[in-house]
N, C-alpha and C positions, 0 to 999 in steps of 0.2 A: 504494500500500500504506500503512495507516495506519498510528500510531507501536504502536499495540495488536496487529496484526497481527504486525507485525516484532518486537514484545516473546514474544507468543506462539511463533513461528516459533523465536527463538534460545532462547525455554525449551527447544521439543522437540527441538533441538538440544545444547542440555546434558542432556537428559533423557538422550539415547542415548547418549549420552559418559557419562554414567556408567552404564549395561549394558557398554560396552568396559570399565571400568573394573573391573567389580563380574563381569565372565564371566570375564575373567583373574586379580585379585586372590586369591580362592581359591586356587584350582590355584597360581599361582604361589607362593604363600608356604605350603605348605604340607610340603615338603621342610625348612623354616628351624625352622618349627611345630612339625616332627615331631623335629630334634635337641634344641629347647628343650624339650620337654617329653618327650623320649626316651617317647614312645606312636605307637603308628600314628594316624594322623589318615584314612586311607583313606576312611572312612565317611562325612567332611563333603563332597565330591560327591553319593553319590546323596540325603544332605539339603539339598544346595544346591535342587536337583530338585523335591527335595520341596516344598521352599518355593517354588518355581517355579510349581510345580501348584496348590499353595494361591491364589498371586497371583492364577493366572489364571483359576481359578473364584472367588475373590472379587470379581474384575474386575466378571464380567456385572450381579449383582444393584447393585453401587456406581454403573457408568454408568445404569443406566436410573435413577438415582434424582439423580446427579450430573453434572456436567458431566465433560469428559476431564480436564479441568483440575486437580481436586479429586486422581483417583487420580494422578495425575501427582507431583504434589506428595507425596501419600501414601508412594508408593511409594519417590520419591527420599530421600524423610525415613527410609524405612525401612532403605534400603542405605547412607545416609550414616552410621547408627548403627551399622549393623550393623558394618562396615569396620573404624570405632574399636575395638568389641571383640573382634571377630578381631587385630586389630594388638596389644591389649593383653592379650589371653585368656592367659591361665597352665594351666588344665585344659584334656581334652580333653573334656569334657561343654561348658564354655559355650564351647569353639571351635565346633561341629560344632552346637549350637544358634545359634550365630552366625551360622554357615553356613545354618544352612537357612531363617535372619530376612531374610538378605542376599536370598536363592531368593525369598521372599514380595514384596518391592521389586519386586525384578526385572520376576516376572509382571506384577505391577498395572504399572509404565511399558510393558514391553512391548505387551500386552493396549489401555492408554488409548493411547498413543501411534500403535497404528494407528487407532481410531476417530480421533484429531484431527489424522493427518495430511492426511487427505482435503479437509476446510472450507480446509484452511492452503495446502495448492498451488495455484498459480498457472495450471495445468492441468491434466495428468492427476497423478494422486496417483504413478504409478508415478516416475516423475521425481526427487519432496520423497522418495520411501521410500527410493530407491536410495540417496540422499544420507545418509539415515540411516544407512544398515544401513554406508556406505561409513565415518561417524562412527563407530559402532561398531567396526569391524576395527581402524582405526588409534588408536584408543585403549588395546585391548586387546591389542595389539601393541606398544606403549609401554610401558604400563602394568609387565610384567616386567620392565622394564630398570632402571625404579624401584626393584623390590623386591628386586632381584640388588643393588643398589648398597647398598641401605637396610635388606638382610637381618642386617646383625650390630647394630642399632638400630631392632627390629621395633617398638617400641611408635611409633616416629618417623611408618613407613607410613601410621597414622591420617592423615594429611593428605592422605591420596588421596580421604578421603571429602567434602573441597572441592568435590569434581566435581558429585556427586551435589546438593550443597547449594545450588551456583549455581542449579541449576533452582526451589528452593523459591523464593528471592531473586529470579529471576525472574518467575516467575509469579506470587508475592504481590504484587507490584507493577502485575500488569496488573489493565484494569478486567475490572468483573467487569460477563457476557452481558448485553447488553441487551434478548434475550428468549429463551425457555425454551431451552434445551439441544434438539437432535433425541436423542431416543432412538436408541440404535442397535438393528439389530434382534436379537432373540432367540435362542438359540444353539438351534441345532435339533438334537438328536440323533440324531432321526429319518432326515434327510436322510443320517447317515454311512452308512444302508442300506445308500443306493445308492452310497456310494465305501466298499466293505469293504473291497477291497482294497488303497485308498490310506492305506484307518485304520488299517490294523494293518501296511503298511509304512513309514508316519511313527514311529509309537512305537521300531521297531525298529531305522530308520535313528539318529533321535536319541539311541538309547541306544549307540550303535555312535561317534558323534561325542563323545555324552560322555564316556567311555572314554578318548576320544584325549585330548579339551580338559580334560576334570577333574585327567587323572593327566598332563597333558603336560610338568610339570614331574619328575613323582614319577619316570615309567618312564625318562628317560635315569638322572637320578639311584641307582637301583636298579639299572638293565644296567651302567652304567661307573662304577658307584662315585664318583661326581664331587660335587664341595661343593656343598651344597646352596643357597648364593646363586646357584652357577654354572647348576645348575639350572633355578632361575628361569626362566632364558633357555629354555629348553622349553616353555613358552608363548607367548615372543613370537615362536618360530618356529612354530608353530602357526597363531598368529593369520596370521602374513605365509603363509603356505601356500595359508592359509584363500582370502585375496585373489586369490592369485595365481590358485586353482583359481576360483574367481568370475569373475572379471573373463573368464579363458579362455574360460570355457563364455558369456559374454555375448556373446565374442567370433564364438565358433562359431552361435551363436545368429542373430548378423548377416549372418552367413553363410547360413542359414536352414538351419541342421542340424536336425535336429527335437529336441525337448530329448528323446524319450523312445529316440531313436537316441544322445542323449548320456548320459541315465542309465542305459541297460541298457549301453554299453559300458564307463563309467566306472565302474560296478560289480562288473561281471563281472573283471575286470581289478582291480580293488580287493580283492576277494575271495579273487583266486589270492596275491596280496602280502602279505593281512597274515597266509592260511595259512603264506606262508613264514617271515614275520617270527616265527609260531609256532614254527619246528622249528628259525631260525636263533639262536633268542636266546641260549642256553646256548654255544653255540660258535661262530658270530660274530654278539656283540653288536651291536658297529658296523655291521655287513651286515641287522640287523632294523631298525635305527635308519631306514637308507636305506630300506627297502622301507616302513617306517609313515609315511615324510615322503612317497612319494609317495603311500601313503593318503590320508594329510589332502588332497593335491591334488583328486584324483580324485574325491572323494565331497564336498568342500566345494560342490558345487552342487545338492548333491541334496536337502536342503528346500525350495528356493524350487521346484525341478522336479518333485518329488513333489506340493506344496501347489498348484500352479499349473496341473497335468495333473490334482486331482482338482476345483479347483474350475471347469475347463472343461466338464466333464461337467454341471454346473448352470446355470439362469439366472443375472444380477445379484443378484436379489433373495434368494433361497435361497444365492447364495455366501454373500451376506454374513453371512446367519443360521449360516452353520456352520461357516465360520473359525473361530470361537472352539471351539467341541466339536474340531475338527481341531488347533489348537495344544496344546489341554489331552491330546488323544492324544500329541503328542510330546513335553509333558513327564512323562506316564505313564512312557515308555519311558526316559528321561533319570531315571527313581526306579529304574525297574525292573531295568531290564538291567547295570545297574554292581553293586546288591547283590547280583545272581544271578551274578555272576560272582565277587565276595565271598567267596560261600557256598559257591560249588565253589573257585575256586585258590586264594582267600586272597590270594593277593596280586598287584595290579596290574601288574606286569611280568612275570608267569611266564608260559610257553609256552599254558596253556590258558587265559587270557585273549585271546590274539590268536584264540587256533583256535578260539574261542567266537565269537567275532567276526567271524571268515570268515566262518561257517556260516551268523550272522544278514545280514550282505552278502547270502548267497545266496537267502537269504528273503526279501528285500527287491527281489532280481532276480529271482524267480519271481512273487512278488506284482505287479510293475508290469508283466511282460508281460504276465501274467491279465488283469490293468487294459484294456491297451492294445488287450486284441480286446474287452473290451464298447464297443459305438457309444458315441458322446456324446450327449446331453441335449441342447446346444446346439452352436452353429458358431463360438465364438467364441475358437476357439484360433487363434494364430498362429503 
């Protein structure tokens, strides 16, 4: 491996470590946010989102024209700023526009960082992605404990946007291609025809996780009345959730469970949990808390299982072209489904926030058995 290689490798490594840093930081300080500037801050999620979506359709037209490398850097420059002024924001207009700068970052490393994790492994990409995605959880799982410590000295927080910066310092320092960039291929639209039903159960799942992940600090804080540094910590149980439901379902996996024997039971059973978390939250708080943390368990495997069951239905070549139309669907859902819950309870913790959320679980588990009787395209599931 040469020293360029390995420079590149530990950039997209800090690159991912700052999405842990930058999917928690939000959410987590935003209970601190919301006493210093006595405003609801609710609404910088589904702009987190939004900016999300922005990154990722800015993504496609930037790689065909640039290397991954370029958005990489981009992106991290964008959530290193953005951080500082979330951490130092005074209003709720330039937090929640902060918020949804941080969301624009974000897509763009996301987005480049799977084109250039594939050149960077050593053999199969799924290997160097796992590794990512495993950077990511434990960051973002840290990440709160920071801001629980560091919540009565928020402007201090800026310092987490270090993370993000290393990757710029990184990567400006490797050499730059010694010959043209591969294009990656084209986001087909077209293609989501034939996965309908996996398109419009990604939007719906990911708006149902971000629910949990945007407000996971806000909703303990709100049911138990509890300080808002203490809060915090509502994310880094989230993240740790997140892992734990991952790594299981990897588990069962090796097992050779079939993933869609694991997402139709993990959601079904998801589903009846957070209806109860609906009816329990007014009179026992504490008893909806437990029924949403084995939420987050349960349904933590169900993006890679939902994206991974609809790009088995395709060839190599058309996967690749429609991963991108397919991520940009679930940050559709990650804008959508938190404001539409907004705009009916009002508020993040109320009872018809979970029972909204039931409902889409059960959408989400009707859509993937529909999925599951059309044949595949190819034989290339495992």
């Amino acid at each position: 491996m040469t020293d360029d290689t390995r420079r590149a490798r530990a950039g997209l490594f800090t690159a991912f470590a700052g999405l842990g840093v930058t999917a928690a930081f939000v959410p987590a300080i935003l209970p601190s946010a919301e006493r210093a500037m006595t405003a609801d801050l609710s609404a910088a999620v589904p702009a987190l989102f939004a900016g999300l979506l922005v990154g990722v359709l800015a993504s496609g037209p930037l790689l065909t024209r640039q290397p991954p490398r370029t958005a990489l850097m981009l992106g991290s420059a964008l959530q290193a700023a953005a951080v500082v002024v979330v951490a130092l924001s005074e209003t709720p207009a330039v937090f929640i526009v902060a918020a949804a700068i941080t969301g624009v970052g974000f897509g763009l490393v996301e987005a480049s960082g799977s084109v250039a994790a594939k050149p960077l492994a050593t053999g199969s990409a799924t290997g160097l992605l796992s590794a990512l995605l495993g950077t990511v959880a434990v960051c973002a799982a840290v990440t709160p404990l920071l801001v629980a410590v560091g919540s009565p000295a928020r402007a201090l927080l800026g310092i987490l946007a270090i993370v993000p910066l290393l990757t710029v310092a990184i990567l400006a320092g490797a050499a730059a291609p010694s010959a043209r960039a591969e294009v990656p291929a084209q986001r087909d639209v077209r293609g989501l025809l034939v996965l309908l039903p996996f398109a419009v159960a990604l939007p719906l799942y990911v708006g149902v996780e971000t629910v949990l992940s945007g407000w996971s600090a806000v909703i303990p804080e709100r049911i138990l009345a509890v300080d808002p540094g203490l809060a915090a910590l509502g994310t880094s149980a989230f993240w740790t959730l997140m892992a734990i439901g991952r790594f299981g379902a990897a588990g069962l996996r090796r097992l050779s469970v079939s993933p869609i024997v694991i997402l139709a039971g993990a959601t079904s059973v998801a589903a009846l949990l957070m209806a109860a978390a609906g009816m329990l939250v007014d009179s026992a708080p504490v008893g909806a808390l437990v029924a949403l943390a084995a939420v987050v368990v349960l349904l933590a495997p169900s993006y890679g299982l939902i994206l991974g069951l609809a790009l088995d239905r395709l060839d190599p070549a058309r996967s690749a072209a429609v991963t991108g139309a397919l991520v940009a669907c679930g940050a559709v859902g990650g804008t959508f489904v938190p404001t539409l819950i907004l705009l009916i309870g009002r508020d993040p913790a109320s009872s018809t926030t979970f029972l909204v959320s039931a409902a889409l679980c059960a959408l989400v588990l009707a859509l993937v058995l529909v999925a599951a009787r059309s044949p595949q395209r190819t034989s290339t599931a495992n």
